[in-house]
Backbone bond lengths (Angstrom), bond angles and torsions (degrees), N, CA, C in turn:
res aa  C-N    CA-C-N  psi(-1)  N-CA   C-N-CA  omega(-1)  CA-C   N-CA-C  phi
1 X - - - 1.455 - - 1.525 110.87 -
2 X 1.263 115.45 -36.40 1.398 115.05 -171.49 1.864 122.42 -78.72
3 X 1.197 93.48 -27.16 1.619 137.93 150.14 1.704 88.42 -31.58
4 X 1.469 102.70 -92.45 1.446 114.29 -167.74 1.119 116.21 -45.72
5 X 1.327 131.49 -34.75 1.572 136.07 -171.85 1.702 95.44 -75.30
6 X 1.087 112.34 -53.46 1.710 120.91 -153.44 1.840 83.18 -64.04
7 X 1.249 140.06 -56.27 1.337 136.49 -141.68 1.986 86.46 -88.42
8 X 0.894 111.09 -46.01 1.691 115.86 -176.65 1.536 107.09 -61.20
9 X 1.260 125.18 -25.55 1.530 132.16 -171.78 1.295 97.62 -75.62
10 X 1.566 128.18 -63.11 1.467 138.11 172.35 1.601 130.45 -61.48
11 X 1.826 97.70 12.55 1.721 92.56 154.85 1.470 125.61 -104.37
12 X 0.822 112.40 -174.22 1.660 114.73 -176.96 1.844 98.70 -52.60
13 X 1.214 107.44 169.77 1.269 140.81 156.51 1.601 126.96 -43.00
14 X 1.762 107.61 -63.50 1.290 78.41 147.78 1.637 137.77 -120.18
15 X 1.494 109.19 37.11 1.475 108.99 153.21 1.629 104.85 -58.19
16 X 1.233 88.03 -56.04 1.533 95.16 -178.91 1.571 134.85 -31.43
17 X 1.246 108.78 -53.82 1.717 138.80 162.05 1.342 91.90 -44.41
18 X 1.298 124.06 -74.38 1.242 131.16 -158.42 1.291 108.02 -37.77
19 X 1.433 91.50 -70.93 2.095 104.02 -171.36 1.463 109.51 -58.76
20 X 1.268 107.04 -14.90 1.826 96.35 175.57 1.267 119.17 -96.46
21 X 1.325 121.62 -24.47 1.540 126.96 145.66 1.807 112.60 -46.18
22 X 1.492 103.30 -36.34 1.842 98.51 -171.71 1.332 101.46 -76.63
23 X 0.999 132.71 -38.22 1.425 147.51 -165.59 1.697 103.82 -70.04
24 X 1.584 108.47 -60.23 1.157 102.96 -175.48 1.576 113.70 -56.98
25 X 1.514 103.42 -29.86 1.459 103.84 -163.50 1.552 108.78 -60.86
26 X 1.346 108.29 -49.65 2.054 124.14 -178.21 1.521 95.74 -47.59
27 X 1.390 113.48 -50.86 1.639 107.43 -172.83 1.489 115.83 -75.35
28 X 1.127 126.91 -30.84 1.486 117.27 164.93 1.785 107.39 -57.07
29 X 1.366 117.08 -46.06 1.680 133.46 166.53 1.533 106.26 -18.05
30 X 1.445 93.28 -60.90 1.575 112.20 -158.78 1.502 109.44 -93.02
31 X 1.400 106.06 -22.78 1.537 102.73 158.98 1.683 123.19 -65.66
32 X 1.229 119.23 -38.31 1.610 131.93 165.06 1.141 93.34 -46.58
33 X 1.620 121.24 -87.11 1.702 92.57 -161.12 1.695 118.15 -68.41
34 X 0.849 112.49 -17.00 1.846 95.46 175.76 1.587 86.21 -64.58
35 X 0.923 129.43 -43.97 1.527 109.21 -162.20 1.717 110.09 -71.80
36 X 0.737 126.33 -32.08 1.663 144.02 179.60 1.467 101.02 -62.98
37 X 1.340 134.98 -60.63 0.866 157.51 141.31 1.573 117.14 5.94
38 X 1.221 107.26 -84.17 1.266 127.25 173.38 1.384 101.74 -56.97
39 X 1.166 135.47 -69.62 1.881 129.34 172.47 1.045 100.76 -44.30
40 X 1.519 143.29 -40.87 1.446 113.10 175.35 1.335 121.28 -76.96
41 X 1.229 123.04 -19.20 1.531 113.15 168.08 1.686 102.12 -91.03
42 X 1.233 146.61 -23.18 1.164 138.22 135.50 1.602 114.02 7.82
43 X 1.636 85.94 -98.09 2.138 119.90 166.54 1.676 97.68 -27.34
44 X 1.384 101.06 -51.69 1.551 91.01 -156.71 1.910 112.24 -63.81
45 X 1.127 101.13 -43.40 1.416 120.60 -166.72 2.102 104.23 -78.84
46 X 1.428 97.44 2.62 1.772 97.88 172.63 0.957 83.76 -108.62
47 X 1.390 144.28 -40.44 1.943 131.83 -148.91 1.769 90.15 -83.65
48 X 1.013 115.82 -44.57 1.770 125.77 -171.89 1.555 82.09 -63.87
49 X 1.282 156.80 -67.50 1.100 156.96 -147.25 1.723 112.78 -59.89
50 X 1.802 102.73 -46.10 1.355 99.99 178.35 1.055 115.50 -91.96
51 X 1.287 118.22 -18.95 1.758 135.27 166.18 1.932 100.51 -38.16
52 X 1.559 107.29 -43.34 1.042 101.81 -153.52 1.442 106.04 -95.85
53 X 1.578 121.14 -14.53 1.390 137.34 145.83 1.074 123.90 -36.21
54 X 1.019 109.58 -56.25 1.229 126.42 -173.11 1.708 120.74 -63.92
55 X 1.276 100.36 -55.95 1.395 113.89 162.53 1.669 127.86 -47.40
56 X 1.574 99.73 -27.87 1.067 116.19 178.35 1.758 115.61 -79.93
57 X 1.108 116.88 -49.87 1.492 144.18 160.45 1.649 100.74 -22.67
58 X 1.239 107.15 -69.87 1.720 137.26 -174.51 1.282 91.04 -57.31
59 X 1.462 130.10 -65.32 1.884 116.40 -155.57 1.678 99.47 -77.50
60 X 1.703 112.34 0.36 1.548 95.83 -166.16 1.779 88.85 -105.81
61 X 1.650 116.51 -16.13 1.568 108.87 170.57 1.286 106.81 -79.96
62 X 1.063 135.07 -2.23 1.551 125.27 -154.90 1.551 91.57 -103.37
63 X 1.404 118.40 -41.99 1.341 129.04 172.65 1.297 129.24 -41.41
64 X 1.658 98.89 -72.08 0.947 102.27 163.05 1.518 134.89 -69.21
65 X 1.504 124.32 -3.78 1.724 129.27 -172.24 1.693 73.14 -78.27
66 X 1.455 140.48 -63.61 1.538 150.23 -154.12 1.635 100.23 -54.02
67 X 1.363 126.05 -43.47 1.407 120.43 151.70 1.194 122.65 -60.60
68 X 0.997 142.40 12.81 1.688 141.45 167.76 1.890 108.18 81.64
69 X 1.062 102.81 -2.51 1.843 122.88 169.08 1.593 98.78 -32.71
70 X 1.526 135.98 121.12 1.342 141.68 152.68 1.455 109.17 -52.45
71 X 1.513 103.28 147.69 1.599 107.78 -168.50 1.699 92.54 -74.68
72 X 1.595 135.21 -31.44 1.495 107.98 159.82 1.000 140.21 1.59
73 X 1.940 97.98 -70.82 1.268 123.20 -133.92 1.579 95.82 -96.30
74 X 1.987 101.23 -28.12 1.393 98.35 166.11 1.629 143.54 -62.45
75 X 1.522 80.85 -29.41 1.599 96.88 175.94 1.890 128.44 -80.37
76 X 1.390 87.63 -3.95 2.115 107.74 178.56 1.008 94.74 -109.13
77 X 2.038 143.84 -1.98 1.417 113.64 148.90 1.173 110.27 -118.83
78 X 1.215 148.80 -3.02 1.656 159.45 151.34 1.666 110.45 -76.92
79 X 1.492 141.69 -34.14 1.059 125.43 165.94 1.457 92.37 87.34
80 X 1.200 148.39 4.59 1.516 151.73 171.20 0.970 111.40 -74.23
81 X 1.700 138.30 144.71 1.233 129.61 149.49 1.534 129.21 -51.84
82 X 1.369 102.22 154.25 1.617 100.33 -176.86 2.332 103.83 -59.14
83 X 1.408 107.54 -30.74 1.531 108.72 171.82 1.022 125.17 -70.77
84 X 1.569 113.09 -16.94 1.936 107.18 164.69 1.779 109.94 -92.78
85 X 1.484 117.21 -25.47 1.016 142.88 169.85 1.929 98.76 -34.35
86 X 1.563 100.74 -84.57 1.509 130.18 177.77 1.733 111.59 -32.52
87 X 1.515 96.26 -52.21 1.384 105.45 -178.10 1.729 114.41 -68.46
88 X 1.129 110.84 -44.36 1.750 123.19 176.48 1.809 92.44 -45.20
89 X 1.749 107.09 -62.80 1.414 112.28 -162.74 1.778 102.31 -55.37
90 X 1.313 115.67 -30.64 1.847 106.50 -172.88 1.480 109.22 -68.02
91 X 1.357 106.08 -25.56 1.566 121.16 -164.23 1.606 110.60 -75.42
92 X 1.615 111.28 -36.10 1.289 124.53 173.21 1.215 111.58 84.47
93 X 1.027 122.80 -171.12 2.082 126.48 -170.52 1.576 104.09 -86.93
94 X 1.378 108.33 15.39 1.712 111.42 177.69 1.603 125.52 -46.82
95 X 1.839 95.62 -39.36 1.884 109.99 -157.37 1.613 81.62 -94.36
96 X 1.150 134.61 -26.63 1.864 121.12 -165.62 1.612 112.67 -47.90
């Protein structure tokens, strides 16, 4: 690398221009994907987040449907619809 700088320093003016326009350009390049990058593990680490909400939601309806709890009563402390509610109850205390 240092190579490259020392031989690039000793051309004209605008070789010079040139290669620092080329240079800048690859690094803006390479700034996109680090930046892309990071939002996708971003994305990843919110979807894993409600994934894991969610899951949580489910072992606390399943619980309570196993206490004799009305799917109501399930859905005003889980926040689930009464149709994911219904479906947990067909499934039975199997997934807890």
């Amino acid at each position: 690398m240092a190579s490259e700088v020392l031989i690039n320093v000793s051309k004209d003016e605008k070789e010079r221009a040139y290669l620092m326009s080329k240079l800048k350009y690859e690094l803006d390049i390479q700034s996109s994907f680090v930046e892309a990058r990071r939002e996708g593990i971003r994305e990843g680490i919110a979807e894993g987040r409600q994934e894991g909400i969610l899951e949580s939601q489910e072992k606390i309806a399943r619980n309570a449907l196993a206490e004799g709890a009305s799917i109501e009563f399930v859905q005003k402390i889980t926040g689930l619809t009464a149709g994911e509610i219904e479906k947990l109850a067909e499934t039975g205390n199997s997934n807890c």
